[in-house]
VEXLUM-805106 format. One record per residue (C-alpha): x, y, z; residue in three letters. Coordinates in steps of 0.5 Angstrom, whole numbers, plus 500, padded with zeros to 3 digits. Layout:
% VEXLUM-805106
XYZALA/...
***
This chain:
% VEXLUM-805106
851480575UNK/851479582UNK/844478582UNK/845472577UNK/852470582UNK/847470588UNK/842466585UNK/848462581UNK/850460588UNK/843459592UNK/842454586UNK/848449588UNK/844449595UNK/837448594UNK/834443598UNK/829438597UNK/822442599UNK/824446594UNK/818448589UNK/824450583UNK/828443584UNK/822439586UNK/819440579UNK/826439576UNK/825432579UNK/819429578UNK/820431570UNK/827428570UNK/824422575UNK/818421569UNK/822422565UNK/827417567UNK/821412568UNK/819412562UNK/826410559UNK/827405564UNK/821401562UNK/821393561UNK/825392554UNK/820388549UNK/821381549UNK/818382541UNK/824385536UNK/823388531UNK/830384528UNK/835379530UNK/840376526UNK/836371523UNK/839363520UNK/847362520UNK/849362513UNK/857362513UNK/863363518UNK/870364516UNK/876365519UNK/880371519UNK/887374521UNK/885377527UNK/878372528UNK/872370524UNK/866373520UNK/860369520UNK/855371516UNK/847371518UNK/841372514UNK/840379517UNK/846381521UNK/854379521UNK/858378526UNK/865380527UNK/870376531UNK/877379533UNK/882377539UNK/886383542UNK/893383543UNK/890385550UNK/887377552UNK/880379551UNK/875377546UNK/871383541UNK/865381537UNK/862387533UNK/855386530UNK/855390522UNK/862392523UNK/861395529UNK/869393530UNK/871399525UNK/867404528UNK/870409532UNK/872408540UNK/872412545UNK/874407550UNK/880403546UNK/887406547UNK/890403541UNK/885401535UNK/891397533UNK/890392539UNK/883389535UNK/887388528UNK/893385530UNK/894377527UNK/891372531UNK/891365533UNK/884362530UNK/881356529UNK/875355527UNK/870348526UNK/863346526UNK/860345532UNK/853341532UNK/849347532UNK/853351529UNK/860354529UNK/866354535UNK/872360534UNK/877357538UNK/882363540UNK/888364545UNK/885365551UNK/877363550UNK/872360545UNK/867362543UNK/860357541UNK/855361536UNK/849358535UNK/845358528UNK/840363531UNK/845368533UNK/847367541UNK/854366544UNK/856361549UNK/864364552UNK/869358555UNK/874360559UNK/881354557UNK/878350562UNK/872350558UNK/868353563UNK/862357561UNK/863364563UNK/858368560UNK/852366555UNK/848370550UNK/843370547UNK/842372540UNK/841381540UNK/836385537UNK/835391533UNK/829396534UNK/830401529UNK/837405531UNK/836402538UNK/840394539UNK/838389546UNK/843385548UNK/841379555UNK/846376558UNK/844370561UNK/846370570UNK/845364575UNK/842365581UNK/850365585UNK/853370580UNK/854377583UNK/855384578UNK/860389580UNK/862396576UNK/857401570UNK/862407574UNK/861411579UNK/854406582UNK/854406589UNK/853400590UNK/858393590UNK/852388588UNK/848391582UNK/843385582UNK/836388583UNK/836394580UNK/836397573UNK/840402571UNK/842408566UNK/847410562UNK/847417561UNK/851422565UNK/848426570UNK/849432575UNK/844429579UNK/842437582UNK/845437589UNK/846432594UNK/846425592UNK/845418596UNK/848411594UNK/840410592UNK/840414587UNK/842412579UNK/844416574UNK/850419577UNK/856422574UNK/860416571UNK/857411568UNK/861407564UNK/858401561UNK/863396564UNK/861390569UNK/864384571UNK/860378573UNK/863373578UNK/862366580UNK/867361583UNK/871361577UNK/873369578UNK/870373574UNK/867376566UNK/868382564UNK/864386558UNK/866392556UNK/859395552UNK/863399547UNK/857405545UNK/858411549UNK/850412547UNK/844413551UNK/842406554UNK/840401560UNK/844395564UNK/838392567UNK/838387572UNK/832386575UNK/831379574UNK/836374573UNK/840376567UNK/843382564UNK/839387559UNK/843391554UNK/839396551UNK/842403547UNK/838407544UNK/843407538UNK/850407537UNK/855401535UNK/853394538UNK/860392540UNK/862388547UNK/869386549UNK/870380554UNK/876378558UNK/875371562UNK/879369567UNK/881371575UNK/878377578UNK/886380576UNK/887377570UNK/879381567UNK/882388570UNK/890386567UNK/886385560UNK/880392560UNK/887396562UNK/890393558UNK/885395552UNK/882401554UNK/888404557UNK/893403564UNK/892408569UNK/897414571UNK/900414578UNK/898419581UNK/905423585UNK/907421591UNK/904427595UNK/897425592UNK/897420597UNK/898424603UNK/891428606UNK/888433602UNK/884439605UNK/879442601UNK/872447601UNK/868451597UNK/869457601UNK/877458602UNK/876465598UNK/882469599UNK/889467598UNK/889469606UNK/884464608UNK/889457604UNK/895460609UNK/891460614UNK/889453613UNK/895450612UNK/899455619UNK/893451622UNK/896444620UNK/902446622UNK/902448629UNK/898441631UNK/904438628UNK/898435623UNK/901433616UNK/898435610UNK/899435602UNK/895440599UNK/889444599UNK/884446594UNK/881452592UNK/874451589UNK/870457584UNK/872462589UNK/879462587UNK/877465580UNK/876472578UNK/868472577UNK/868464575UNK/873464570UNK/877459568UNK/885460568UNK/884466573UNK/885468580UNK/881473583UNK/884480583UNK/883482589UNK/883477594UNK/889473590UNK/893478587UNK/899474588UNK/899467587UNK/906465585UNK/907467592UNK/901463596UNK/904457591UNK/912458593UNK/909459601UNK/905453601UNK/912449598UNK/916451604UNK/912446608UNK/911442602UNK/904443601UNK/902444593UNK/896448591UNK/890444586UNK/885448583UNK/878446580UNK/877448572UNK/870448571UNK/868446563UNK/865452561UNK/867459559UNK/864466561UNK/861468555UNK/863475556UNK/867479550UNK/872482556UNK/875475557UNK/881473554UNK/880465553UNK/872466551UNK/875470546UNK/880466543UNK/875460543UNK/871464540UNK/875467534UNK/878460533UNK/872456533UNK/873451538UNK/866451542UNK/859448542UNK/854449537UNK/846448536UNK/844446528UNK/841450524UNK/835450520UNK/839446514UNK/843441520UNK/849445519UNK/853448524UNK/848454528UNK/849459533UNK/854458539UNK/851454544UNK/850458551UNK/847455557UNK/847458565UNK/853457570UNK/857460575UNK/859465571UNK/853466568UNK/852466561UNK/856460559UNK/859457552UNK/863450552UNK/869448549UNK/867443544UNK/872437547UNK/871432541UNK/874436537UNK/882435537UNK/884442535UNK/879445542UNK/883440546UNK/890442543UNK/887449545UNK/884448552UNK/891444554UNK/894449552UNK/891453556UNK/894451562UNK/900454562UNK/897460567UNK/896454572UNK/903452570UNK/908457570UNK/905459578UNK/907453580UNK/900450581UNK/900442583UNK/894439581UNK/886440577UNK/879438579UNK/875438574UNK/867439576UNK/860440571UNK/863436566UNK/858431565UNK/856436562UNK/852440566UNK/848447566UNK/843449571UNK/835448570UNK/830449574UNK/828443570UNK/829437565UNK/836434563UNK/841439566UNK/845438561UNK/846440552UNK/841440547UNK/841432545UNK/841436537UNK/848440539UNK/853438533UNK/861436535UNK/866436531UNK/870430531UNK/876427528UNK/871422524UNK/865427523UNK/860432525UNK/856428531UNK/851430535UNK/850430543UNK/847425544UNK/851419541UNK/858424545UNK/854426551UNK/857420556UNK/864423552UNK/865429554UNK/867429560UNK/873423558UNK/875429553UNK/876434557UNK/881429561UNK/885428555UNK/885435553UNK/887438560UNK/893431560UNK/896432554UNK/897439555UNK/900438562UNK/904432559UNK/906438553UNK/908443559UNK/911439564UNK/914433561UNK/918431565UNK/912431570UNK/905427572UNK/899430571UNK/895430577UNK/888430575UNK/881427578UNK/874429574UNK/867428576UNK/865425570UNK/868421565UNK/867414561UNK/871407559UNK/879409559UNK/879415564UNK/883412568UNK/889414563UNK/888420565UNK/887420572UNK/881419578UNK/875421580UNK/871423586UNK/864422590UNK/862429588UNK/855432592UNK/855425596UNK/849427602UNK/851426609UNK/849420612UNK/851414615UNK/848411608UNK/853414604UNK/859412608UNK/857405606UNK/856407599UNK/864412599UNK/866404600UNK/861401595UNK/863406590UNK/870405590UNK/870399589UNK/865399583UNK/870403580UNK/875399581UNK/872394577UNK/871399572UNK/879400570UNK/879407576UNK/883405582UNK/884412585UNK/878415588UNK/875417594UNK/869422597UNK/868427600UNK/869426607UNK/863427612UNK/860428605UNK/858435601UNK/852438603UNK/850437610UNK/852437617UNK/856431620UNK/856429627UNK/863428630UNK/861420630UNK/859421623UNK/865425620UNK/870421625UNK/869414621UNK/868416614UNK/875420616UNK/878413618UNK/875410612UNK/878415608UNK/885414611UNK/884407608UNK/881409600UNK/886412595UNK/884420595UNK/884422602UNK/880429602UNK/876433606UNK/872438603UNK/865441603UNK/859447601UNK/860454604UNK/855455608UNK/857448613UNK/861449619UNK/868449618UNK/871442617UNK/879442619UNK/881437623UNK/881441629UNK/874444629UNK/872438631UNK/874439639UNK/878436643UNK/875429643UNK/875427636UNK/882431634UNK/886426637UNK/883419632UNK/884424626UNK/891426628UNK/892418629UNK/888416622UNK/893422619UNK/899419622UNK/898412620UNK/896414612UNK/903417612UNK/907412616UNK/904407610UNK/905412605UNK/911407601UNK/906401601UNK/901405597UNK/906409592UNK/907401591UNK/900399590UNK/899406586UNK/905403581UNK/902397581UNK/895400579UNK/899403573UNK/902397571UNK/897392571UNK/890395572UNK/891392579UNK/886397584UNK/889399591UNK/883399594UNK/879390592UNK/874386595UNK/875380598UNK/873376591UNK/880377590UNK/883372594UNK/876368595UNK/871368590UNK/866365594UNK/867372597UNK/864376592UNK/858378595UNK/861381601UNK/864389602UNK/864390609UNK/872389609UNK/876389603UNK/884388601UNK/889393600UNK/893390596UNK/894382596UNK/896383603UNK/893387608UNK/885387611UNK/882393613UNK/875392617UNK/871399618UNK/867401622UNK/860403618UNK/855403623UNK/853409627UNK/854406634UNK/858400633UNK/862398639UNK/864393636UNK/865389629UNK/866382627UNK/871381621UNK/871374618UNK/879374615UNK/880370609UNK/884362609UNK/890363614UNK/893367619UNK/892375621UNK/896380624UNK/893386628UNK/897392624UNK/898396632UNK/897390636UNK/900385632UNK/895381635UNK/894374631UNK/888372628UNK/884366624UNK/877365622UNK/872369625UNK/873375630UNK/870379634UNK/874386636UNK/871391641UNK/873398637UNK/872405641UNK/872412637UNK/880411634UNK/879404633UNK/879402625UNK/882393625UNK/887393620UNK/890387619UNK/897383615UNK/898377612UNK/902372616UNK/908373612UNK/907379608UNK/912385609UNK/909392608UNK/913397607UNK/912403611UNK/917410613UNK/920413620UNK/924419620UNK/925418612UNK/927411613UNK/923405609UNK/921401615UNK/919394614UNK/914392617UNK/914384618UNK/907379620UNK/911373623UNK/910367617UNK/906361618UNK/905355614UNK/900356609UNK/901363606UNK/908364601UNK/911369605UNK/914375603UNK/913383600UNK/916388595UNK/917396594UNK/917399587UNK/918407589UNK/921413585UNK/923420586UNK/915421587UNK/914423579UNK/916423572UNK/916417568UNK/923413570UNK/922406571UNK/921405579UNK/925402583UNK/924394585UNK/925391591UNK/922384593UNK/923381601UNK/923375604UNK/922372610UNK/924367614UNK/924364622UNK/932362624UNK/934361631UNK/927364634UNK/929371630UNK/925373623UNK/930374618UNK/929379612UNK/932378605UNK/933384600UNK/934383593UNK/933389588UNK/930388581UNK/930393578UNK/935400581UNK/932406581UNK/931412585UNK/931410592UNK/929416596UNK/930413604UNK/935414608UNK/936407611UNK/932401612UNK/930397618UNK/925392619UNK/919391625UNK/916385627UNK/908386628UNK/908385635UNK/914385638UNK/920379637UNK/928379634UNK/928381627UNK/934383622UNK/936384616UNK/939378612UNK/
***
């Protein structure tokens, strides 16, 4: 067994010029290739001549020579179409199936060449050959169709786009403007390092939104099977192997789109209050000892920290729901020490199980029958399905299946009663080692669902997803009164409802300290608002240059982590010398000075889908193509510094007056700022007050009002978890007598767990509170 762990080790850590990893590559490359090829433009299907239409309680039908089509409008504000009952089939994605059978306002008339569905929020115009033309209530073309077609199993479904459009989300892309490339949709460990060029990675969700003047389009393609977004020319190619052809629209504005797919496919959970503080972490804190030392580390400079993360060393012999005998023999302790400084523990949980008679919960998976299986000769349920991963020999909790979640969640109670905080889930796109080929099951490996026996092909981008849900509902069970803190490598539509995913293996480059931004902002147009890489990335050695801009812009993402392989230089704060401890001690100081601000965006995420992290296309979808700055909210502007050696950055702030968030030095239109080392340019809106903390007070922080923008601000804040509504506060402010004037009002009183309240001007000047 050491043999296999060592070379289970060196296998995480094989380089480029590797013979074994080289070939795994090129078959995977071929193989990827392959499917990635041109879709025919000559069908072997399409819907054929329009029969009929009728209207429905929830939509319309229309009947095609070959094909029907379903219409239904959601209570969530979107528009559904299903292709031959594709909308009764089950989803994945959809939190409430009920949301697509609720009565609607419908009419439906015939149109010159065709038929015209008016609902509540968008109508639909359906050609007689099958295409669909989407108006917003202005209307306004937002998307066009064109009539699908089917290949056997296979469906092609093409978007038609104009030459200003911009494509953003399809998960875990690190790119913000999609357009130019194709791009797969199959989860993946991509077998080591990654950079932002490489496709697929580990989420990709089929959910993008297509922007224009008007705001935005949203489409949820609704099929968790193998398939391809291509957009290589000027539309959007749909193309899945199998699997139900069933999209769900939302027009409006960029907010609105978001409000609406959350609402469908499930709001975000907040994650804890301290979940927004700075999170320490590396595969290679192997004892209880090295974890005391980090954290004694943090707190003799004075340096806050939040949590620290334990990869797969923490285990016994990499076994889930475990603690190493040896160099964890006590972790109840370790938990209860780490609290006396308020610094939670969060463990990694792997998704498969050592396949090894003297493991308990192998046992009980085994003798409950909750684990993957191959077929057997008749297709019925075979052999247990076994692969190759940091245990070894390797079986894997079957996650579709309700009664193994409601098994696996259970499990949690070993992490629970010792008080551990927070779980990170890894190799669950699902992943096993190979030297070559997918690294993933079997395609023909049956799941058992609540709907049938599947096979992996159609659950394969699912199974990630369901073990979120598993490891969520058995947290909710055991601590109810508690917010799971969970964040996952891989998932799919609706993750969010369970938590946040990170960059995973992201390569150390100046390239993939662009695409950490890229990346998170993709995945907030796909429903994710919490995100963040691993800072100064995963595998390599970053310069001090490097490590100290990706930390700046870390302090501005929401998952604010440091974390790394065993084999690189140590990555604390301090390791870093002298000359660079300080600009991290200041991107550490200013994250929790703004702690209120981003509990609020966090809650704010969870009640409307709204991400922390925006593009400018926010507030200026003429801005849609640009991700060199972004928003934080509606009101603060972060600038960062992404080039290797910039000694200065030209920002263009969007319509209005801009405060310097240090200086409070104000700014319009284009800047150019010099920036040394320290220097990340955050900007406010004239007018706006951002909540911010000292001393446990709740500081406002005040940008003084022009003439253009509405001033003004809020709070929504807690006890820092559970499920009670939060308590609001709005602000206003006012120029009185050459004095900022601020007014409180409480909309909703809840815990408030400040000391007292005061309230700074940004650059100076008399303020009070009214």
């Amino acid at each position: 067994m050491e043999g296999i762990r060592g070379l289970l080790h060196s296998a995480k850590l094989i380089g480029p010029a590797n013979s074994l990893r080289a070939v795994r590559f090129a078959r995977r490359r071929d193989r990827v290739d392959r499917r990635l090829a041109p879709v025919p433009r000559t069908p072997r299907r399409t819907p054929g001549r329009l029969r009929d239409a009728r209207a429905t309680a929830t939509g319309a039908v229309v009947d095609f020579e070959d094909a029907r089509l379903e219409v239904r409008f959601p209570r969530t504000g979107q528009v559904s179409l299903g292709w031959e009952g594709a909308l009764d089939e089950p989803s994945y994605a959809v939190l409430d199936a009920g949301s697509l059978s609720e009565p609607s306002t419908v009419s439906l008339s015939e149109a010159d060449d065709g038929w015209r569905v008016v609902g509540p929020r968008i109508t639909l115009e359906i050609t007689t050959a099958g295409a669909v033309t989407f108006l917003d209530d202005h209307g306004r073309v937002r998307r066009s169709d064109e009539a699908p077609a089917w290949d056997g199993a296979g469906w092609t479904l093409r978007t038609q786009l104009t030459e200003g459009n911009t494509v953003h989300g399809l998960g875990g892309r690190a790119r913000w403007d999609l357009r130019g490339h194709r791009y797969r949709c199959w989860n993946t460990d991509p077998g080591g390092a990654w950079l932002p060029e490489d496709d697929p990675l580990y989420v990709t969700t089929p959910v993008y939104a297509v922007l224009d003047d008007h705001g935005a389009a949203h489409c949820l393609v609704d099929n968790p099977c193998p398939g391809t977004v291509d957009l290589t020319r000027d539309e959007v190619v749909a193309s899945f192997e199998s699997g139900p052809l069933r999209i769900h629209v939302s027009v409006g504005s960029l907010p609105e789109t978001l409000d609406a797919y959350t609402a469908l496919t499930g709001r975000p959970t907040p994650p804890p209050r301290w979940a927004l503080g700075y999170h320490q972490a590396r595969w290679g804190y192997n004892s209880a000892q090295a974890v005391r030392e980090v954290a004694q580390g943090f707190r003799d400079r004075g340096l806050p920290l939040s949590a620290v993360h334990v990869d797969i060393d923490h285990m016994e012999r990499f076994r889930n729901f475990s603690f190493g005998e040896q160099d964890w023999a006590d972790p109840g302790r370790l938990v209860d020490d780490l609290a006396g400084d308020d610094v939670r523990l969060v463990v990694i949980v792997d998704a498969g199980l050592a396949r090894d008679d003297s493991y308990p919960t192998y046992r009980e998976a085994a003798a409950r029958d909750h684990l993957c299986r191959l077929p057997d000769r008749t297709g019925d349920d075979g052999p247990v399905l076994e692969g190759v991963v940091w245990p070894g020999r390797t079986v894997f909790p079957d996650f579709t299946n309700p009664e193994a979640r409601r098994w696996w969640g259970d499990q949690f109670v070993f992490y629970t009663d010792l008080g551990v905080a927070g779980f990170w889930h890894d190799m669950n796109e699902p992943s096993c080692f190979a030297a070559w080929g997918d690294p993933t099951f079997p395609l023909a490996v049956r799941h058992r669902t609540e709907h049938g026996t599947v096979d992996h092909r159609e659950l394969h981008n699912v199974y990630g997803l369901q073990m979120c849900r598993a490891s969520y509902d058995g947290l909710r069970s055991l601590q109810p009164d508690r917010r799971p803190f969970l964040f996952s490598r891989s998932g799919w539509a609706g993750s969010q409802r369970y938590g946040g995913h990170w960059s995973g293996d992201v390569e150390t480059a100046w390239s993939s300290l662009r695409g950490s931004l890229d990346q998170c902002l993709g995945f907030g147009m796909s429903g994710v608002g919490y995100y963040g890489p691993d800072i100064g990335g995963f595998t390599g050695e970053p310069s001090p240059e490097l490590f100290t801009r990706w930390f700046q812009l870390a302090s501005f993402l929401p998952f604010f982590r440091t974390h790394c392989a065993w084999h690189l230089p140590r990555r604390e704060p301090w390791e870093w010398g002298e000359e660079v401890l300080p600009h991290l001690r200041g991107a550490l100081d200013r994250r929790y000075r703004l702690l209120p601000f981003w509990y609020t965006l966090a809650l704010e995420n969870g009640r409307t889908g709204a991400p922390y992290v925006r593009p400018l296309a926010w507030c200026d979808p003429a801005r849609r193509a640009e991700s060199n700055a972004f928003l934080l909210g509606e009101d603060v502007l972060v600038a960062p510094v992404l080039q290797e050696g910039a000694t200065s950055i030209v920002v263009d702030l969007p319509t209005g007056t801009w405060s310097h968030g240090e200086t409070g030095e104000r700014f319009s239109g284009r800047v150019d700022l010099a920036v040394g080392p320290g220097d990340t340019p955050w900007f406010v809106r004239a007018g706006a007050i951002i909540p911010t903390e000292e001393d446990g007070d709740l500081v406002l922080l005040v940008a003084p009002p022009d003439d253009a923008t509405p001033p003004g601000g809020y709070l929504l804040t807690d006890a820092g978890d559970g499920w009670d509504d939060p308590h609001h506060e709005r602000y206003r402010v006012e120029e009185t007598d050459g004095a900022l004037v601020v007014t409180r009002e409480v909309i909703h009183q809840g815990d408030f767990p400040f000391g007292g309240v005061t309230a700074r001007a940004l650059g100076g000047g008399e303020i009070r509170l009214g």
